[in-house]
C-alpha positions in Angstrom: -22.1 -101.1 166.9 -21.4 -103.5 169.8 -18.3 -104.7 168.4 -16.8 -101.3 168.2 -16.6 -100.5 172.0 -16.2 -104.0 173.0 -12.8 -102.1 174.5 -15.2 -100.7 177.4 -15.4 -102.4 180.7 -18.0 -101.3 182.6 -18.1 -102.4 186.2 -20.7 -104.8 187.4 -22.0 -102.6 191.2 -24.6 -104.6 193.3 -26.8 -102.4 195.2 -29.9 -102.4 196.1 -32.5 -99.5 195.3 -35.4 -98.0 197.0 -39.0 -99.6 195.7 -41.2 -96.8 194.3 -45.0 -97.0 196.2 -47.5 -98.9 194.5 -50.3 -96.2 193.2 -53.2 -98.1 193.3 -55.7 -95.7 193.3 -58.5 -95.5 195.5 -57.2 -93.9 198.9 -59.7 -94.3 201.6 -62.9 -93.4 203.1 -63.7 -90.2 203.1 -64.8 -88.6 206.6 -68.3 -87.3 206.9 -70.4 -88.4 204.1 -73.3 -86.5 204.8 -71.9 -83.1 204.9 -69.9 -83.4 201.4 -72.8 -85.3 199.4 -74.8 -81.6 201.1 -72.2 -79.2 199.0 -72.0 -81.3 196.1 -75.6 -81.4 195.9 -75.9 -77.9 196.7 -73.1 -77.3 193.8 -75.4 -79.4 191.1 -78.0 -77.1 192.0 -76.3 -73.8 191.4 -74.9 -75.8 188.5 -78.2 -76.5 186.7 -79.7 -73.1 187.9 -77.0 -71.2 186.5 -77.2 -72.8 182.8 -80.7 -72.5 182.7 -80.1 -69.0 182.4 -77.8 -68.7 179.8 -77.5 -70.9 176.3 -75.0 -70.3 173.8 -76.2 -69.4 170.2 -76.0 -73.2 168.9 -78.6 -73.9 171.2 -76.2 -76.3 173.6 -77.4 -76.2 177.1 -74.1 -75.5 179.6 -75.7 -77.4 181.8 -74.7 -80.5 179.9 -70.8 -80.1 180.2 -69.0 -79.8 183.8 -66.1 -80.3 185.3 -66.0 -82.6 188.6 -62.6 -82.3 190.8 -61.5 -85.7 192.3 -59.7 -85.5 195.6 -56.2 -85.5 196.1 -55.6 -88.9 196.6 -58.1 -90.7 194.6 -59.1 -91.9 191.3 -61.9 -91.7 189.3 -62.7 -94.5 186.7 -64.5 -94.2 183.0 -66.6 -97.3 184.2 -67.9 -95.9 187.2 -68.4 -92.2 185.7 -70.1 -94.3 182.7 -72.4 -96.0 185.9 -73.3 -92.9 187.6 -75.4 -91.2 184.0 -72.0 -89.3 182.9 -70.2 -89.4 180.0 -66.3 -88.7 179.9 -65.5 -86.0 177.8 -61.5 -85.4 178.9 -59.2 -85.4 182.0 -57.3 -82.5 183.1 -53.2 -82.9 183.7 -52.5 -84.9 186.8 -51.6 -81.9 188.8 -55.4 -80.4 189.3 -57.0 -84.3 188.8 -60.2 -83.2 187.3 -62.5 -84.8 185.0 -64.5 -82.9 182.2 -68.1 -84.6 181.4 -71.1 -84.8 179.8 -74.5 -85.5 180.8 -78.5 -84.9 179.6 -81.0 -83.7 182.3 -82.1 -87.5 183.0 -78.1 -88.2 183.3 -77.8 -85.7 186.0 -81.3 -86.9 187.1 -79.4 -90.1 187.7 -75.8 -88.9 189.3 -78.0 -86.7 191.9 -79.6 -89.5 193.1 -76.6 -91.2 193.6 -75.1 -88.5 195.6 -78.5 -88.6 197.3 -77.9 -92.7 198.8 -73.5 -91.4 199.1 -74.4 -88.4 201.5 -77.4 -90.9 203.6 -80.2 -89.3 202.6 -81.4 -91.7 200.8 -81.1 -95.7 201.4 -79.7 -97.8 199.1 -76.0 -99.5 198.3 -72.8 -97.8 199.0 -71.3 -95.7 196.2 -67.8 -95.7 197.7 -65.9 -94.5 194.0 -68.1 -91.0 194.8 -65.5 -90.1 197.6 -63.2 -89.1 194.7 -65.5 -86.0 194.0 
């Protein structure tokens, strides 16, 4: 196929073109720690409160499968969801950047306390990848 437009001269034109912006994830710190790791906690609560009360007919607890929203300009890793109890059932298109997951009572047992040392009320090390929730 090459040799039949070998006819064709295309020109040769040097310019240079804008460099896209790495995307490396992450972002930054969020603000106040305190006051977000209060709603989410407060949202894990209504969460669990609010599957208690209904099951489905198969005898799967609700309460099990969530969806957590990550922030605008963060990420959210398998590795660290897989750290924090949760189990990564799907992501959502990259438009709403949400995360569907799955997790048993001592799972969720686990991410609470986690949010628990994020939000300062309890000590222990810094869960920075939470700032994405």
């Amino acid at each position: 196929m090459a040799n039949q437009f070998e006819h064709l001269k295309l020109p040769r034109v040097n310019t240079q073109l804008p460099r896209r912006a790495k995307s490396g994830g992450g972002g930054g710190k969020r603000g106040d720690r305190s006051t977000r790791g209060t709603q989410i906690m407060a949202q894990i609560s209504t969460l669990t409160e609010s599957a208690r009360e209904r099951r489905s007919s198969f005898h799967l607890d609700p309460k099990l499968i969530f969806k957590i929203k990550v922030a605008k300009d963060f990420s959210l890793q398998d590795d660290e969801l897989t750290k924090s109890g949760l189990t990564l059932l799907g992501r959502e298109p990259a438009i709403s950047k949400a995360v569907v997951v799955f997790a048993s009572d001592e799972e969720l047992t686990e991410f609470r306390k986690r949010i628990e040392i994020y939000s300062g009320i309890k000590a222990g090390p810094q869960y920075d990848y939470l700032d994405a929730v």
